[in-house]
Backbone as JSON, one array per atom type, in Angstrom:
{
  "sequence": "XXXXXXXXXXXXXXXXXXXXXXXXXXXXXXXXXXXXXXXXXXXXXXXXXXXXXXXXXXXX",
  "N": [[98.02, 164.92, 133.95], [101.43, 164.49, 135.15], [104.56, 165.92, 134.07], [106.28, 164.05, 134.02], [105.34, 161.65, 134.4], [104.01, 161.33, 131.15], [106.56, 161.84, 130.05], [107.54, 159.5, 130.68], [105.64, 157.28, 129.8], [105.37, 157.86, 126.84], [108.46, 157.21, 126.66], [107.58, 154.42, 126.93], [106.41, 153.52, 124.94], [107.56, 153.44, 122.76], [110.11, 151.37, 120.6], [111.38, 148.48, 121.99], [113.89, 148.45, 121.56], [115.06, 150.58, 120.94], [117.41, 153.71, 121.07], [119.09, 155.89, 122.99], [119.56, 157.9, 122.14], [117.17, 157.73, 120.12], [115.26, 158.24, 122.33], [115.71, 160.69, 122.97], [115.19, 162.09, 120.73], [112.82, 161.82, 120.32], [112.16, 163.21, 122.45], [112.76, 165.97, 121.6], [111.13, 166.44, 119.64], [108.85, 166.43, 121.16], [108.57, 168.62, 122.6], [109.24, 170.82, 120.47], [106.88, 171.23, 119.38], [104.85, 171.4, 121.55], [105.96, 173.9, 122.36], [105.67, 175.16, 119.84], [102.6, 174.99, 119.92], [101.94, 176.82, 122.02], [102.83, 179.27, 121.25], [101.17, 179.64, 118.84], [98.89, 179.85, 120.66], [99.2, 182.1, 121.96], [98.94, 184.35, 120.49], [100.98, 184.55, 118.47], [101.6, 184.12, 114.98], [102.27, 183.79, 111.9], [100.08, 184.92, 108.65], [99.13, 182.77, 105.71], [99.31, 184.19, 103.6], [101.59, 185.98, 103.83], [103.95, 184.48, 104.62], [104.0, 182.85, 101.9], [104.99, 185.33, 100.91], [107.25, 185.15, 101.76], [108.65, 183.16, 101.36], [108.78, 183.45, 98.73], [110.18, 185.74, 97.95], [113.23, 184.62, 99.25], [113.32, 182.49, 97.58], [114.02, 183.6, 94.79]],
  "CA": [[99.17, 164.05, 133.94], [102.51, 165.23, 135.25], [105.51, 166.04, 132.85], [107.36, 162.95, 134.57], [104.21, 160.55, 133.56], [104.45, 161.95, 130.14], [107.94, 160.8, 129.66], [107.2, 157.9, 130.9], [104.19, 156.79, 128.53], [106.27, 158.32, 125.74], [109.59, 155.83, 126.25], [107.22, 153.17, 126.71], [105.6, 153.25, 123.41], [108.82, 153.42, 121.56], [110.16, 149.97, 120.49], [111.98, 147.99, 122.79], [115.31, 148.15, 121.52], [115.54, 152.15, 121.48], [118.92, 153.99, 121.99], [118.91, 156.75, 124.17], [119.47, 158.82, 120.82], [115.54, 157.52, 119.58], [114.41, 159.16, 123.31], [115.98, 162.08, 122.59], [114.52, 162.52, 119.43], [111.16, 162.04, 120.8], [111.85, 164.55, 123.83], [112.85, 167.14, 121.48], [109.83, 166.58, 118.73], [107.3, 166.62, 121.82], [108.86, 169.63, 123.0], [108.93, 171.72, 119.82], [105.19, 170.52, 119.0], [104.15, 171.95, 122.73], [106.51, 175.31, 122.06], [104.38, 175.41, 118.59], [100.84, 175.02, 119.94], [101.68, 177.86, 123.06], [103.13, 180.33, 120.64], [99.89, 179.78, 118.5], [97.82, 179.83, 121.52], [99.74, 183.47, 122.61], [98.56, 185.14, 118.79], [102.34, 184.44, 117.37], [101.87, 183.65, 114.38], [102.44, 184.55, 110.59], [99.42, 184.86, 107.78], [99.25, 182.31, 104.67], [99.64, 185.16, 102.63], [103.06, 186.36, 104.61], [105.08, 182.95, 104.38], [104.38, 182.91, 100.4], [105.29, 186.21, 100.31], [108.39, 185.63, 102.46], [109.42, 182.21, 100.23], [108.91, 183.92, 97.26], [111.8, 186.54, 98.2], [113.76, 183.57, 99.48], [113.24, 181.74, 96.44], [114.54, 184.7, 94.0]],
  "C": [[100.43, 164.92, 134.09], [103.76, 164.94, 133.94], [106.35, 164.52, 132.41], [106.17, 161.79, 133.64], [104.18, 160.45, 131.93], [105.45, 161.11, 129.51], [107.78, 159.56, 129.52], [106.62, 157.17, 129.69], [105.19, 156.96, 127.04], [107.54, 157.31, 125.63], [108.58, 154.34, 126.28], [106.41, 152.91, 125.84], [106.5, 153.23, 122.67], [108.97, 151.88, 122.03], [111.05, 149.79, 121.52], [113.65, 147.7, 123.06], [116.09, 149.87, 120.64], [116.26, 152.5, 121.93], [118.23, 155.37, 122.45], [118.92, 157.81, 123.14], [117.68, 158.9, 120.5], [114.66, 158.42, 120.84], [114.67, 160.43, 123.02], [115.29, 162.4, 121.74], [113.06, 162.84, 119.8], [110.74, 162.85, 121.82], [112.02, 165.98, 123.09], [111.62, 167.31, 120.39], [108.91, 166.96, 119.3], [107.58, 168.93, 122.48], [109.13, 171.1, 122.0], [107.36, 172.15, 119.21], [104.77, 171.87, 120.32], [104.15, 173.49, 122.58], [105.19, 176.1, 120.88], [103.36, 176.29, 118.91], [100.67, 176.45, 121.23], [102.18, 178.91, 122.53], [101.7, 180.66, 119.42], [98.76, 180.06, 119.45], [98.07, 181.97, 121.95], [99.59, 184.65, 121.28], [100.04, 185.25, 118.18], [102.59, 183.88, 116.08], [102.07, 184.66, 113.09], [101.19, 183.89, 109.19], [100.08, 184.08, 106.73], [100.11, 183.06, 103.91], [101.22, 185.68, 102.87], [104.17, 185.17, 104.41], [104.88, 182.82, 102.91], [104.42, 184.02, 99.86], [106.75, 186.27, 100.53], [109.15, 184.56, 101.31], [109.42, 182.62, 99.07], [110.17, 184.37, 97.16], [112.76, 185.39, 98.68], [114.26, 182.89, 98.6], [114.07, 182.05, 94.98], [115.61, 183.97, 93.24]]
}
């Protein structure tokens, strides 16, 4: 399915009386989601153990 189709399918499952704000929202959720899953796919990530070591210091 192309990017364009995508879109598509995507405004037309939102309700019917959707501002152009509610698309937005849903173009930038799908689009940090995608970012996500190809920075996990590329070994970018950070160990359990590392994020409650990092909120700990954070937390202080």
């Amino acid at each position: 399915m192309s990017t364009k189709e995508e879109v598509i399918n995507l405004i037309k499952d939102l309700q019917e009386n959707a501002t152009i704000e509610d698309i937005m929202r849903e173009l930038y959720v799908r689009l940090r989601i995608e970012k996500g899953i190809q920075e996990l796919d590329a070994g970018k990530v950070v160990s359990h153990d590392k994020v409650k070591e990092k909120l700990g210091e954070w937390l202080k």
